[in-house]
C-alpha positions in Angstrom: 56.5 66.9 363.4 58.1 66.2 366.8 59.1 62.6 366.7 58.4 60.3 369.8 61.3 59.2 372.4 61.5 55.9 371.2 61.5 56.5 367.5 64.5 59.1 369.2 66.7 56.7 370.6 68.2 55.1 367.6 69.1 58.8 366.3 70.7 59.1 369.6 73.2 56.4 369.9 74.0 57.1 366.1 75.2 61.5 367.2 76.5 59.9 369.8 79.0 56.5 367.8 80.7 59.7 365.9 82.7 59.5 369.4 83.8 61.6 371.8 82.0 63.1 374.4 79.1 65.5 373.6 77.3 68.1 376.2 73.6 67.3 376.7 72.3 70.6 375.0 74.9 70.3 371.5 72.8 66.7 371.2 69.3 68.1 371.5 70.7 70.8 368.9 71.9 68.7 367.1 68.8 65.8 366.3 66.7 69.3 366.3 68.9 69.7 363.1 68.6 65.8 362.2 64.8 66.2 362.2 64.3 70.0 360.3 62.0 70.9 363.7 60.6 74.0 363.0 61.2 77.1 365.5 57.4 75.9 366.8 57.6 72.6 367.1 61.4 73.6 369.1 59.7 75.8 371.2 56.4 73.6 371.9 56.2 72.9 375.3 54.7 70.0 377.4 51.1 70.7 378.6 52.0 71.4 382.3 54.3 74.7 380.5 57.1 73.3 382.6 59.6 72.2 379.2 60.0 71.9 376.1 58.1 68.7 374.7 61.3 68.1 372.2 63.8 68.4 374.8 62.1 66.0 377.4 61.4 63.3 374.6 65.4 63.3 374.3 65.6 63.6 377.7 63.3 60.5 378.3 65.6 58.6 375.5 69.3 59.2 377.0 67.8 58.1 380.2 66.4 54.7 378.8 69.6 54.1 376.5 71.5 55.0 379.7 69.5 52.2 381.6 70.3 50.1 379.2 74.0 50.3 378.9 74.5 51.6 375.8 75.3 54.9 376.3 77.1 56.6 380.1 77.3 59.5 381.4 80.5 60.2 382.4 79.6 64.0 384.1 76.6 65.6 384.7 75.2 66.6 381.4 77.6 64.6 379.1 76.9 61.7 377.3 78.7 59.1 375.1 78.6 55.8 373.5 79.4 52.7 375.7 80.9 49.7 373.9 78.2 47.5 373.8 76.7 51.0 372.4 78.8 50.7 369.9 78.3 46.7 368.8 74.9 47.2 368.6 75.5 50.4 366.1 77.3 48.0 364.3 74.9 45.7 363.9 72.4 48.3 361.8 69.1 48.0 364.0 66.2 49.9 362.2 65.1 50.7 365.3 65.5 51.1 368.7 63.0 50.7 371.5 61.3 49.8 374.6 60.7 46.4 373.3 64.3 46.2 371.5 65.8 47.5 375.2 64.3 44.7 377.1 67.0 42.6 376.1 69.0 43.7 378.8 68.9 43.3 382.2 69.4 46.3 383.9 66.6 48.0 381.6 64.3 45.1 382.9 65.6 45.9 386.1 65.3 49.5 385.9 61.4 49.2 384.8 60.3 46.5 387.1 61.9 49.0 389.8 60.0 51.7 388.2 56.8 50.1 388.0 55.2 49.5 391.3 53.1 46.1 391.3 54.1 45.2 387.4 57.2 43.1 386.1 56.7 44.8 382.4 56.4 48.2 382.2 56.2 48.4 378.4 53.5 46.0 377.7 51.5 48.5 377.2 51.2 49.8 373.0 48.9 52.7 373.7 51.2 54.5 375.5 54.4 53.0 374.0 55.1 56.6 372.2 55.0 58.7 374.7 57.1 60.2 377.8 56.4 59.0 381.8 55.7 63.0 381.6 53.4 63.1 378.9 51.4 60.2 379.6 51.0 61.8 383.2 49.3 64.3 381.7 47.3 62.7 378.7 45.3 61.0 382.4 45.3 64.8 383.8 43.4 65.8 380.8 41.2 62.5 380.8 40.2 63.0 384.5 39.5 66.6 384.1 37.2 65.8 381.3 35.2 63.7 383.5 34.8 66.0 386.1 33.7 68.8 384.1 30.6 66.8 382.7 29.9 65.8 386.2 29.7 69.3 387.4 28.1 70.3 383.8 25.3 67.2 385.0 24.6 68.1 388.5 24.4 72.0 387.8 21.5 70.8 385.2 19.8 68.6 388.3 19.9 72.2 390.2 17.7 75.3 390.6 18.3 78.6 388.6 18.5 79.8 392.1 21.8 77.7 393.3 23.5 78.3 389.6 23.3 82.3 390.5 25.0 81.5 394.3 27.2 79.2 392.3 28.4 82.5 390.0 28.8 84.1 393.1 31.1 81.6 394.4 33.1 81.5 391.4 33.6 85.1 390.8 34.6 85.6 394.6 37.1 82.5 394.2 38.1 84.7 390.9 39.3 87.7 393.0 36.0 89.6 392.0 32.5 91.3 393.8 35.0 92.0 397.1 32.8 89.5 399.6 30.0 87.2 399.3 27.6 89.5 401.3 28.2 92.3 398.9 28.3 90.1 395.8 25.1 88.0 396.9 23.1 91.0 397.1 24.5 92.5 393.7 23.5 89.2 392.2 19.8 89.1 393.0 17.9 89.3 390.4 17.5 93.1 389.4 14.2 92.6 387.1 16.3 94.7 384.1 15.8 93.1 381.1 18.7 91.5 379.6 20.7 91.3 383.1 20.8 89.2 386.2 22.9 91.5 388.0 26.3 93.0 388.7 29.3 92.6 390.7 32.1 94.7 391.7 35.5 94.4 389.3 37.6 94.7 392.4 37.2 95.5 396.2 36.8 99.4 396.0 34.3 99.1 393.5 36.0 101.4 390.9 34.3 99.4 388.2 30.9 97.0 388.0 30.7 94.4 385.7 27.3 93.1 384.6 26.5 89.7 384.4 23.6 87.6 382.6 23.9 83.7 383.7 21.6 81.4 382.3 20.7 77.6 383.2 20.5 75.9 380.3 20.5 72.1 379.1 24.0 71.3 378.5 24.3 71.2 374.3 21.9 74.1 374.3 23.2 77.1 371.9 23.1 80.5 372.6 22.4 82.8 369.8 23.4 86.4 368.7 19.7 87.7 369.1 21.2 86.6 372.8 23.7 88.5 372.9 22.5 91.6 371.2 19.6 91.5 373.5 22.7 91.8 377.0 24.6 94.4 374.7 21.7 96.6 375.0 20.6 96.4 378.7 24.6 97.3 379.0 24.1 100.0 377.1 20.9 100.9 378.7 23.3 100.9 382.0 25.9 103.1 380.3 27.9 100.1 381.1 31.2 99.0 379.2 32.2 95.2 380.5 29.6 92.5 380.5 29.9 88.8 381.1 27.5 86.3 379.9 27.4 82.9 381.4 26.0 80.1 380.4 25.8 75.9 380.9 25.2 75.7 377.4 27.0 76.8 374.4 27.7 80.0 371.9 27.4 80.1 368.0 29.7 81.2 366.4 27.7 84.2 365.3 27.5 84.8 369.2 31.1 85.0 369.5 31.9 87.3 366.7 29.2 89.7 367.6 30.4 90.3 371.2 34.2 90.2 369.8 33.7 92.6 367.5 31.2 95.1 369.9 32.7 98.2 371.3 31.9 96.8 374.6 34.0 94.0 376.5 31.4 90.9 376.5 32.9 87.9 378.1 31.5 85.0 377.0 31.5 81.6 379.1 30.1 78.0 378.4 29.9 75.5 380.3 33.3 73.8 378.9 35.1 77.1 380.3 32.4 77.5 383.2 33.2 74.0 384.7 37.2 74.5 384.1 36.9 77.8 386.5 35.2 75.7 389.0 38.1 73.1 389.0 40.7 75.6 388.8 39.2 77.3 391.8 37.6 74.4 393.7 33.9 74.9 393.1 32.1 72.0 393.5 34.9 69.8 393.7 37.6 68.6 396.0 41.2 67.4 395.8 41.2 63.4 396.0 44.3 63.0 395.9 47.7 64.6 395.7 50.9 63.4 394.0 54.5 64.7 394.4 56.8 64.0 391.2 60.3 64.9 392.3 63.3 65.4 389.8 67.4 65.5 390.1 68.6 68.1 391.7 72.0 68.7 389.9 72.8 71.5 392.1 73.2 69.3 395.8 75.9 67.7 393.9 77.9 70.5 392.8 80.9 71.3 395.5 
């Protein structure tokens, strides 16, 4: 199990009092080692895709230890012990902290400067454990959530009518049906059992992809009698891809039976529906927009 940055920093200074200086990667090596990660848990990355959860944890404890004075930097990527480093080795801690740094000043100082509007940036236990990064996008995932039931809720409040223009949007946005005019009219409904209409794979039209979207109450399930009944209107198409949307949900049967036909059924619910529309801004706007910046070693270099 990856362990958090704080429950990290102890482990740091400790690689670190065997003296000498050591290069930023030989200590993530090396407390990779300490704590038996697994090749998975080494490799796990953050959920942004942009590092390695393990290496920004350590990352996010050299910086606070550095803050703190007890460990410098003395070139870019190189770290080792500082004295007062060192006495407080010496003193056997059994851990090190947030809470244990805040008895120095420039740490105070370096999280009242990093905390707009707050003079105690680690008051807060809930997200004690985790990275600036992580916790960034822990309330990513929490406002995401939101909207999604607030777009699952006001598709329910809506017509069968707009959720079929609201497909049409979305697989448009998706790169698909070539233009609205020509995907609007493929999407009327086509009286065919088992399908609400087609849509163009790509702008020539080499392909068409069926579709079957249905408006249901968000928590309703859809069955395999469901999705046996689309199968057979594809086939009754000599058809080969299908897509299946929905507001509600798919058993489990459901999902077996259309992974395991010779035909490629995509199935979405209204979880995945919702997270296209955010992804491709359908039905929702940006609110606001923020800009992390991070050193840029290389302006330094001469």
């Amino acid at each position: 199990m990856i362990p958090d940055y704080q429950s990290i920093m102890l482990p740091v200074l400790e690689e670190l009092g065997n003296g000498g200086v050591q290069k930023y990667r030989a200590l993530i090596e090396a407390l990779a080692v300490r704590y038996e990660l697994s090749n998975e848990e080494r490799n796990m990355l953050l959920p942004s895709g942009t590092q390695r959860a393990f290496d920004n944890r350590v990352g996010w404890a050299t910086t606070y230890l550095k803050k703190s004075g007890l460990i410098a930097s003395p070139k870019r990527g190189e770290f080792e012990i500082t004295p007062l480093g060192k006495k407080i080795l010496a003193d056997k801690p059994n851990r090190i902290d947030n809470r244990f740094l805040k008895q120095f000043d420039s740490f105070k100082e370096f999280i009242g400067v990093a905390t707009v509007g707050s003079n105690d940036a680690v008051t807060n236990e809930a997200s004690e454990d985790i990275t600036p990064d992580e916790e960034m996008n822990q309330a990513e995932k929490k406002l995401r959530s939101a909207l999604q039931s607030d777009l699952l809720s006001a598709i329910e409040n809506m017509s069968w009518q707009f959720f079929e223009q609201l497909v049409v949007d979305l697989l448009i946005a998706m790169g698909y049906g070539g233009s609205h005019k020509d995907a609007g009219e493929a999407l009327k409904r086509s009286g065919d059992e088992g399908i609400d209409g087609f849509i163009k794979e790509d702008r020539l039209g080499l392909e068409t992809i069926y579709i079957q979207a249905k408006k249901w109450k968000e928590g309703s399930v859809v069955g395999r009698p469901d999705i046996q009944k689309f199968y057979g209107a594809l086939g009754g198409k000599r058809a080969t891809k299908g897509v299946f949307i929905t507001t509600g949900n798919f058993s489990q049967e459901a999902k077996d039976y259309a992974s395991n036909s010779d035909k490629k059924i995509i199935l979405i619910d209204g979880k995945e529906l919702t997270a296209h529309m955010i992804d491709f801004n359908i039905g929702c706007k940006i609110k606001s927009t923020y800009i992390i910046r991070e050193f840029d070693p290389g302006y330094f270099e001469e």
